[in-house]
N, C-alpha and C positions, 0 to 999 in steps of 0.2 A: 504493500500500500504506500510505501515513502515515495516507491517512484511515480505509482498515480499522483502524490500532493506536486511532488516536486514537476511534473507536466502539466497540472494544473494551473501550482502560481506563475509558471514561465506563461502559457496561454492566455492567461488574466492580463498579465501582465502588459501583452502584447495587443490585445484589447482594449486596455485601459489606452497606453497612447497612440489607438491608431482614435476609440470613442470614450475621452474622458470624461463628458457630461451626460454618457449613456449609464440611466440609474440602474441596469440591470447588471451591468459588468460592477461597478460599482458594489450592488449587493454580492455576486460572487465574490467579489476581492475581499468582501467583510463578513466571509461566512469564517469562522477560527478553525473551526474542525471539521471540515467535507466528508460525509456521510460515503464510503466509498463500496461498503460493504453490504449492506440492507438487501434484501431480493429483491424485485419487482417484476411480478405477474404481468404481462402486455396482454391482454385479451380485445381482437379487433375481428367484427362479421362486415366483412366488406359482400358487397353487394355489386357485379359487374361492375367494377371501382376499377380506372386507369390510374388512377393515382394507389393504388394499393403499394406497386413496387416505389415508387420514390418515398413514401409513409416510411416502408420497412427501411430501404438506405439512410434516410434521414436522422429516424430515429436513433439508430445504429452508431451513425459518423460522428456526431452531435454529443454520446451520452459520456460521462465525463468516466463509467466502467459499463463498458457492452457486456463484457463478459459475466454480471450478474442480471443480466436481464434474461428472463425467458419469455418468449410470445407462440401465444396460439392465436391462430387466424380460422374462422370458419366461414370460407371461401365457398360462395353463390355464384359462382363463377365455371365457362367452360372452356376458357383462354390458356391453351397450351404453355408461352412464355408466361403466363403468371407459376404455373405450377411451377415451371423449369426453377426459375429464379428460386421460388420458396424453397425447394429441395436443395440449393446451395447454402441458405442461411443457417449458420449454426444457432441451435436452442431455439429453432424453431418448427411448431409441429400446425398440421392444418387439416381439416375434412376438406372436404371438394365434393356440394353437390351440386346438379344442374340448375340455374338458376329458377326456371319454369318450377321447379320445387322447392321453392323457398318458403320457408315457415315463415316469413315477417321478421321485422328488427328485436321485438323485445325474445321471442322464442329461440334467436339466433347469440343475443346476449346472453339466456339463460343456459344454452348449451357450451358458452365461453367459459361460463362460469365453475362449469363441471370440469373442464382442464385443470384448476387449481391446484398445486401439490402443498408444499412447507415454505413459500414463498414469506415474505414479511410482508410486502405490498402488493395492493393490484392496481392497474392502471387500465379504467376502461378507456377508448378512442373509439375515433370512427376513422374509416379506412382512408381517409382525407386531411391528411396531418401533414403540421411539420414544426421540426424543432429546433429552439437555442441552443449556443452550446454550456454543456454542461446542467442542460434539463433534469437531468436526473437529483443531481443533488441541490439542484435550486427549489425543487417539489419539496423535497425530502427537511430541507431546511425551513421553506416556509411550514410546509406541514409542523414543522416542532414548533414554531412559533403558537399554537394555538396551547399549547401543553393540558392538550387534552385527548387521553390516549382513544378516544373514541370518536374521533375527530373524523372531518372528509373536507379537501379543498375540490371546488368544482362548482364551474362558470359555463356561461360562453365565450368565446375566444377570439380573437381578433381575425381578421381573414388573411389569406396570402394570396389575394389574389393579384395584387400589382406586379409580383413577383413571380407567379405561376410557373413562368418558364426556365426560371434559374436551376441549377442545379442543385438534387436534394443537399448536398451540402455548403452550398453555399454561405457566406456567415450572413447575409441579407437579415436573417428570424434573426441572429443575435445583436445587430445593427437596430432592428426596429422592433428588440422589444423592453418592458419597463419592469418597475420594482417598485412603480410609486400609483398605480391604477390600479382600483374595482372595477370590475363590468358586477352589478347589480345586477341581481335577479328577483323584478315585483311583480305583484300578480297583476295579472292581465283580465282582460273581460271573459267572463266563461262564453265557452265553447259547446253551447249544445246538443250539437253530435256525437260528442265526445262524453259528456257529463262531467268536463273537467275542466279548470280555468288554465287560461292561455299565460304565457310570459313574456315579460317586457325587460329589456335591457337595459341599463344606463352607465354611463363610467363616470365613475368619481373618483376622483384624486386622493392617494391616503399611503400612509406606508406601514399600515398593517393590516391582515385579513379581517374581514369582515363578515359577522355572523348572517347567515339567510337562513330561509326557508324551502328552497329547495336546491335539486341536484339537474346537473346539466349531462346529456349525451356528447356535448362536444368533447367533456373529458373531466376523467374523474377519479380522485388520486386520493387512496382510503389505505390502513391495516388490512390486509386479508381477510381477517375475521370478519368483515363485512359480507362476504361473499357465500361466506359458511354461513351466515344467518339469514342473510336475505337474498332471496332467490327472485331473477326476474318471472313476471305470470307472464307464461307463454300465450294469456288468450288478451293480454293486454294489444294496442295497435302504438304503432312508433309514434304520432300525432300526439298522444294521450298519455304517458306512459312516467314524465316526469315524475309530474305531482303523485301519482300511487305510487310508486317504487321508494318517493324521498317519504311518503308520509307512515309505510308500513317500516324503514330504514330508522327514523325518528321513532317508534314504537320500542324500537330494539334498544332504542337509546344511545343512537348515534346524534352527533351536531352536524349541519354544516356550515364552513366557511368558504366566503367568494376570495380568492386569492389577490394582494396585492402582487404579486408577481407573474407578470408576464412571458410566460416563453414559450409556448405551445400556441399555434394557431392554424383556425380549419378553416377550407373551404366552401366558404357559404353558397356560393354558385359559380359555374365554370365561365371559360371564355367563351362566348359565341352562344351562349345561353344553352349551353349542356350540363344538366344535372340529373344525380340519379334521388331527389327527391322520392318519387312512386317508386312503391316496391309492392309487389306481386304477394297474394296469398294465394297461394297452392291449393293449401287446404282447409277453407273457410271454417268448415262442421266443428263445432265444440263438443265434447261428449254429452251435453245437453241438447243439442239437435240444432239450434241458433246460429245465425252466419257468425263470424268471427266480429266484423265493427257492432254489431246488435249485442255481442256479449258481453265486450268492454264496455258498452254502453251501463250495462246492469252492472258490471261488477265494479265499477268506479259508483253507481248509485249505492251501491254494498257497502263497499268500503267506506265512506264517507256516509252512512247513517241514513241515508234518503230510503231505501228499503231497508228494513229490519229480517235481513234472511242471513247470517254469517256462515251459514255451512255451506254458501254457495260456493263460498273463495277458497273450499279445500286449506291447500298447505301455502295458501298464498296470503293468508288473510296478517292480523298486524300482529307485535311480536309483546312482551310480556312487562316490558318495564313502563312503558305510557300508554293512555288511550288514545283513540283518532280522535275522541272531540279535546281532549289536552292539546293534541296538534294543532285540529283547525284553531282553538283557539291562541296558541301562539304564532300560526302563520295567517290568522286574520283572513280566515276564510268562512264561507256561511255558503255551502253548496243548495242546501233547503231554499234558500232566499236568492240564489242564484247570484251573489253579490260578496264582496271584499267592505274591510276595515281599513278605513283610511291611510293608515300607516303600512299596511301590506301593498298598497300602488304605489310607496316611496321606498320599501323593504327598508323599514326601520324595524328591525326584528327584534332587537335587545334592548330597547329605549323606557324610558316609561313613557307611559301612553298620556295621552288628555285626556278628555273629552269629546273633542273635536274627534282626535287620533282613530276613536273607535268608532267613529259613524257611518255607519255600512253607506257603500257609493256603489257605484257602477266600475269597474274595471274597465281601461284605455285600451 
């Protein structure tokens, strides 16, 4: 490990005077002891994703020790050079099914989730990434900032797409990105199709993590032990999937925090307006008989109190340390009323409240 530190402070270094008013080099140079050893689980369901191979290089080029990382990919994909490649990457393992059989995003998460061995951490992604250098222990450092062993950093993320064409390792992500931004996550207006409220972004300026209420797909960086307790609902839909996932997670007695550090950033839409937003259900039929979006329908009414049936959620339902209305009421939601607490459209999570704060509104 002396020789990882001593490649590091020389790379800092050399960062520092090419970008000295870059806050993100900056916090690497004033991290004292670089996490060099910790595992990290990479779990990513890429979806006919062109970007899946520069993801995987990037990640790689980027991380300050590859060699503790391991990644499972479960590839919807029927792209010969996607396989090729993967089958060169060491500590990395992948299923390969046709894409036209696709189970949806959250059933393809929950199947990630089952790769897990003795790792320390996991790192969910989407197959649309790409990294700073030295991501790994910049996660791992801010993660300890929270000094809460039960903690989860996870946002949305800033995009690459000005840079789309550069190469995965390019230092461009280390050049533009920060150590002193939130991207906030408030609740947005519900989503009726869904039976779930939407999210809103905002970035605020701050240099240290910031509590929210929920967890983000773009990426999401926890203790493993999260994975063993909470399992994605395979009858969940990718649209809807947030808010249940963080509110049965929060049951368990997890927190989350939106990261002041920046170095991770996805894909929001391609160039030329190619994206693989739509993803394909295969196999709609629930073992209830129900198309698949009609089931998530009920089972986010379930979870969230609106139907009084819990043995519909199976092994899916919330976990044993908090209730879901202990949630709704700290993430300032009212699914019944169809409406948000004022302070949850600003994600003032941890504040005290007014008056004003708690006046159910309408979600933006």
């Amino acid at each position: 490990m002396a020789e990882r530190l001593t490649k590091y402070r020389q790379r800092v270094g050399e960062l520092l005077a090419k970008y000295p008013k870059n806050t993100y080099v900056k916090y690497l140079d004033g991290i004292k002891d670089p996490d060099f050893s910790s595992r990290i689980f990479v779990q990513i369901p890429s979806y006919v994703d062109t970007e899946i191979i520069p993801t995987i290089k990037a990640m790689l080029a980027h991380a300050a020790n590859p060699d503790r990382i391991r990644t499972y990919v479960y590839l919807q994909d029927d792209n010969p050079e996607t396989r090729e490649f993967l089958d060169m990457v060491d500590n990395l393992t992948y299923d390969q099914i046709d894409p036209k059989d696709s189970p949806g995003t959250c059933e393809a998460r929950g199947i990630c989730q089952q790769h897990l061995k003795d790792e320390d951490f996991v790192l969910h992604l989407d197959a649309h990434t790409r990294f700073a250098d030295f991501w790994d222990a910049a996660l791992i450092a801010c993660w300890k900032e929270n000094n809460d062993p039960r903690s989860v950093i996870s946002s949305y993320c800033f995009t690459y797409i000005d840079w789309y064409d550069d190469a995965p390792e390019s230092e461009e992500t280390t050049k533009r990105s920060y150590a002193d931004r939130v991207i906030l996550l408030a609740a947005g207006k519900f989503m009726p199709y869904a039976e779930v409220f939407g999210r809103r972004a905002a970035t605020k300026y701050a240099t240290k993590n910031i509590e929210g209420s929920v967890t983000s797909g773009h990426f999401m960086f926890a203790p493993a032990q999260i994975d063993r307790e909470v399992a994605y609902d395979p009858y969940m839909l990718h649209e809807s999937d947030e808010y249940p996932w963080s509110a049965r997670a929060w049951t368990y007695g997890w927190r989350f925090y939106h990261p002041h550090v920046q170095c991770i950033f996805h894909l929001t839409r391609r160039p030329g307006n190619l994206h693989d937003v739509a993803r394909p259900i295969a196999n709609p039929k629930t073992p209830w008989g129900g198309s698949k979006p009609a089931s998530a329908r009920i089972r986010n009414k379930v979870l969230f109190g609106v139907i009084d049936e819990p043995e519909y959620l199976g092994a899916y339902g919330p976990g044993p340390v908090h209730t879901i209305g202990e949630y709704l009421n700290y993430a300032g939601l009212d699914p019944k009323r169809r409406m948000v607490r004022k302070f949850a459209t600003e994600a003032r999570y941890n504040d005290f409240h007014t008056t004003e704060d708690m006046e159910l509104v309408h979600g933006q």
